[in-house]
C-alpha positions as CSV (number, residue, x, y, z in Angstrom):
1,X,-87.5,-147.3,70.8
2,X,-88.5,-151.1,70.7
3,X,-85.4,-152.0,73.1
4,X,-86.0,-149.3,75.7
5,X,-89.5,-150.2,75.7
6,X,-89.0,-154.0,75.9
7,X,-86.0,-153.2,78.4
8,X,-88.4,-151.9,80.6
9,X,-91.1,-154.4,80.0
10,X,-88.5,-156.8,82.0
11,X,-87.3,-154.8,84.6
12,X,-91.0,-154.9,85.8
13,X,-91.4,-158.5,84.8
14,X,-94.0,-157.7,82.0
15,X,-93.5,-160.6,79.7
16,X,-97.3,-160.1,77.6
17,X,-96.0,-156.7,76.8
18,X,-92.8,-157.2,76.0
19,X,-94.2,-160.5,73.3
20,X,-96.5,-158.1,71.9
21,X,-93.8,-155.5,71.1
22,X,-92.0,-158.2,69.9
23,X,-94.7,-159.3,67.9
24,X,-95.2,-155.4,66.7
25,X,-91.6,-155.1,65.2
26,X,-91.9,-158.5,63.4
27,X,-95.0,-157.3,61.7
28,X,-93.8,-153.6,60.7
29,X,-90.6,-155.8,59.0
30,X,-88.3,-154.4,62.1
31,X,-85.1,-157.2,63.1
32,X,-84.8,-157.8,66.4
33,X,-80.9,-158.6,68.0
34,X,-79.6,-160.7,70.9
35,X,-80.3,-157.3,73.3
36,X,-84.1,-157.1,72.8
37,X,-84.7,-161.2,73.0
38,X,-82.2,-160.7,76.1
39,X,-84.7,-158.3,77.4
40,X,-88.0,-160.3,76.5
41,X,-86.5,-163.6,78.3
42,X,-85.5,-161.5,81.0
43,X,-89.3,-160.3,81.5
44,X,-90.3,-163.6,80.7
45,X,-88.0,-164.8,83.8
46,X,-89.2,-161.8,85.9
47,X,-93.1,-162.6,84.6
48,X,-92.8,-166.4,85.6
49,X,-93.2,-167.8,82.2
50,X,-90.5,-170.0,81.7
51,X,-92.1,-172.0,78.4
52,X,-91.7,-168.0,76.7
53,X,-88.3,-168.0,77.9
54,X,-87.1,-171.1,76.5
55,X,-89.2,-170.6,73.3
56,X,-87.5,-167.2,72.7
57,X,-83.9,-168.9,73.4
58,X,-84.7,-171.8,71.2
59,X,-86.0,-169.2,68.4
60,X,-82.7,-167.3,68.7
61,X,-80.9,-170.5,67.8
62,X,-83.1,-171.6,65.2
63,X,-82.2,-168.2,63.4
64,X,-78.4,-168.3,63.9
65,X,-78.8,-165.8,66.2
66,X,-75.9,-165.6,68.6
67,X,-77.1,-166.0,72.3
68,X,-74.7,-164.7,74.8
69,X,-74.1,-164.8,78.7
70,X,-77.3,-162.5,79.5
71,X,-79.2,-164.7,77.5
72,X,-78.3,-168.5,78.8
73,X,-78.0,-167.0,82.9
74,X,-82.0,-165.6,82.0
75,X,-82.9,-168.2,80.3
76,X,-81.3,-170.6,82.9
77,X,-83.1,-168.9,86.0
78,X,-86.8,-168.8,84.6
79,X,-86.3,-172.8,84.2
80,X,-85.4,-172.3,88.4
81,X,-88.0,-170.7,89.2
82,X,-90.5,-172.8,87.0
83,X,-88.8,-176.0,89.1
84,X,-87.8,-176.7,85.3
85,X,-84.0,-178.2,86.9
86,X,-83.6,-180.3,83.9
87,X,-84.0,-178.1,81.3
88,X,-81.7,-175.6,83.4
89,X,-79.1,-178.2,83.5
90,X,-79.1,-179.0,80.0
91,X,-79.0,-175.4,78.8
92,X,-76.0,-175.1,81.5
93,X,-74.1,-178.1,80.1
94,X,-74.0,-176.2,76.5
95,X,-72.9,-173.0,78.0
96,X,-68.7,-173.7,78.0
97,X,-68.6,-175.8,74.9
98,X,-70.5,-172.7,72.8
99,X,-68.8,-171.0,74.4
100,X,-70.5,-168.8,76.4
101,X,-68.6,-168.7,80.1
102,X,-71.1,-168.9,83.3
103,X,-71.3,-166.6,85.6
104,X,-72.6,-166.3,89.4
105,X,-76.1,-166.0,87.7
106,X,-76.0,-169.3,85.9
């Protein structure tokens, strides 16, 4: 129910309502998985909020949570469009040595 919701939250670029969902499951005790933080960077990326985006990717690492392809190429393109090259780069750089391959996205 949380993942189709937050899914959708993205594909509309509602990043607010895909945090407070997020927010929701942590407090009734439910895990979140790479998929649903996939889906609330993506509506962060679609939302413009770039900070969210790499807060939510740095919070997946900080819990040994294993980011994938979706995650870095989302992650990646809300630090384009918040002109946040840098940071892009640098996540970019990571990408083959943990390995994680790029893809036309990234």
């Amino acid at each position: 129910c949380f993942s189709t919701t937050i899914s959708a939250c993205a594909k509309v670029g509602e990043w607010e309502s895909a945090l407070h969902l997020l927010s929701t499951m942590s407090k009734n005790k439910f895990e979140s998985d790479t998929i649903i933080l996939n889906s609330a960077i993506s509506a962060c990326e679609k939302g413009g909020d770039w900070e969210k985006a790499f807060l939510l990717f740095s919070m997946m690492a900080i819990s040994s949570m294993v980011s994938d392809q979706i995650t870095c190429s989302a992650t990646i393109s809300a630090g384009e469009k918040g002109k946040q090259w840098a940071k892009a780069l640098q996540l970019f750089s990571v990408m083959v040595p943990s390995r994680v391959c790029p893809n036309a996205i990234s």
